[in-house]
C-alpha positions in Angstrom: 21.2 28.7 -71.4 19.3 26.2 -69.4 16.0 25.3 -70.9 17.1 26.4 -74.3 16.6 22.9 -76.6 20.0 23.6 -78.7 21.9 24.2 -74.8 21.0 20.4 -73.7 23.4 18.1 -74.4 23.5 14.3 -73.3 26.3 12.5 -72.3 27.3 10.9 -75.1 27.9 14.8 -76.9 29.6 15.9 -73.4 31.7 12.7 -72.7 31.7 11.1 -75.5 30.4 7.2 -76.3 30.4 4.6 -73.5 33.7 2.1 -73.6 31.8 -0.2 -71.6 28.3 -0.8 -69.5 27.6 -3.5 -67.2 24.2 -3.1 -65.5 23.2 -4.2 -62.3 20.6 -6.8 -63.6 24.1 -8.2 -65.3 26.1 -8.0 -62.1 23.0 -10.1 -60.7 22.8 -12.7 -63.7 26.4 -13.2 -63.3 26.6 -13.3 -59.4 28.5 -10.4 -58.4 25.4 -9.3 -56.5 23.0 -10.9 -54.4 19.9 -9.8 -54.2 18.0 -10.0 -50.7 14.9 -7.9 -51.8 12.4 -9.8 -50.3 13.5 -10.4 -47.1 14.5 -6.6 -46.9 11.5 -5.6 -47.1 10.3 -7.4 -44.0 13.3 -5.5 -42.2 11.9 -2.3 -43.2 13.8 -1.4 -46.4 11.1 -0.6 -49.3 13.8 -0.5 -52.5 15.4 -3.0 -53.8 18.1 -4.5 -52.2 21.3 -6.7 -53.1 24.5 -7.6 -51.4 28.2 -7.3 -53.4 29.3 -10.9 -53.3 32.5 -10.3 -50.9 30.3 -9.0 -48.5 27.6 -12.2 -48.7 30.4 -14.0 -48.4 31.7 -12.9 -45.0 28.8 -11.4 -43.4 26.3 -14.0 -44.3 27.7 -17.4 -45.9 27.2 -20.4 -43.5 27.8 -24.2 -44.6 26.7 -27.3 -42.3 30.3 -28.0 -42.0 30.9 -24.2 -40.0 28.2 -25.7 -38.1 30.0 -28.9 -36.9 33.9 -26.3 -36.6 32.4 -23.3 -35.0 28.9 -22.9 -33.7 25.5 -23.6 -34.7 24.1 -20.7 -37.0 22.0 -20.3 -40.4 22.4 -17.9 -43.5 18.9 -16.7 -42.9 20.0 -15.6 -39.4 22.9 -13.6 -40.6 21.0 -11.9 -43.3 18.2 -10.6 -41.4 21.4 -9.5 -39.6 22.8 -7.6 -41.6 19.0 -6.4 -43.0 17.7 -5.6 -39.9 21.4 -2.7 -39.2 21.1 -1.6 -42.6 17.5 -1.0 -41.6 18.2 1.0 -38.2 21.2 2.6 -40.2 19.1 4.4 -42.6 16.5 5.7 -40.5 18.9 7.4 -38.3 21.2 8.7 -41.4 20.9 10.5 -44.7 22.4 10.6 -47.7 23.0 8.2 -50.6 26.1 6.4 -48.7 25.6 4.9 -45.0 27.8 3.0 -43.1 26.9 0.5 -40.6 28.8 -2.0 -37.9 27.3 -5.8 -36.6 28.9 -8.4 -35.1 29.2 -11.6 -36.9 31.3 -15.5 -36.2 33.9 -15.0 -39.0 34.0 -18.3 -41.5 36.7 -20.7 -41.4 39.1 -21.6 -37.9 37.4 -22.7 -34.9 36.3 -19.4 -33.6 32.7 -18.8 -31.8 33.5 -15.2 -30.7 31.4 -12.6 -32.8 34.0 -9.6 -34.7 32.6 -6.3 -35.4 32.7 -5.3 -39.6 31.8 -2.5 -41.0 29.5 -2.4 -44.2 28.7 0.5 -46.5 24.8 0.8 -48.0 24.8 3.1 -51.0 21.4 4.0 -52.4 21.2 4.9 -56.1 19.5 4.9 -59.6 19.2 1.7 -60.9 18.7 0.8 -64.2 15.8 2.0 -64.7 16.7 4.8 -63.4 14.2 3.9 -59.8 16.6 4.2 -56.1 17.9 0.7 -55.3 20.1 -0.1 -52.1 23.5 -2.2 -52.7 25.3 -3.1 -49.5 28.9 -4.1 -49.7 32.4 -3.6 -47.9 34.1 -0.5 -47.7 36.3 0.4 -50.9 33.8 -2.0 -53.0 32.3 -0.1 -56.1 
């Protein structure tokens, strides 16, 4: 009987009490996400926006000393990067889960050559309940 007060139930009374929460604004305290908000929304992107660390780390992460192995590049550069596909991505697609392909220079070795990787944009409540945008590899929750 939907509607009927006594038919509601939460979660809690259907599942039962949580064993364990960890919230996003944790996971960004503690550095498993990154947030890139700001510069999102000069790519186009008008919720907020943060990266799962693994996928910082390979899509974006740059030191001075890649500069001197590989070739010249900067972390702001392969943000707006991966910003600027996540962007194009989500105009031409719907749905809470997008994936997306750029070319990036992989870290480490001596290579120059850009690789194609695939990244996954999932769109859901935060906690407060408002959409936010969390890019990450493929398989990361």
């Amino acid at each position: 009987m939907y509607g009927h007060p006594q038919a509601v139930e939460t979660m809690a009374e259907i599942f039962g009490e949580a064993i364990s929460t960890y919230t996003r604004r944790q996971a960004l305290d503690d550095g498993f996400l990154v947030d890139v908000s700001e510069l999102a929304k000069e790519a186009g992107i008008k919720f907020p926006v943060a990266m799962t660390r693994a996928a910082w780390e390979d899509c974006v992460t740059w030191s001075e000393a890649d500069n001197k192995r590989q070739t010249y590049q900067d972390e702001a550069g392969r943000l707006w990067d991966v910003l600027w596909m996540a962007s194009v991505a989500a105009r031409r697609n719907s749905g809470s889960e997008v994936r997306f392909q750029l070319y990036r220079v992989p870290r480490g070795g001596r290579g120059v050559r850009p690789r194609l990787v695939v990244l996954q944009m999932h769109c859901g409540p935060g906690d407060d309940g408002k959409p936010v945008i969390t890019i990450g590899l493929p398989g990361e929750d």
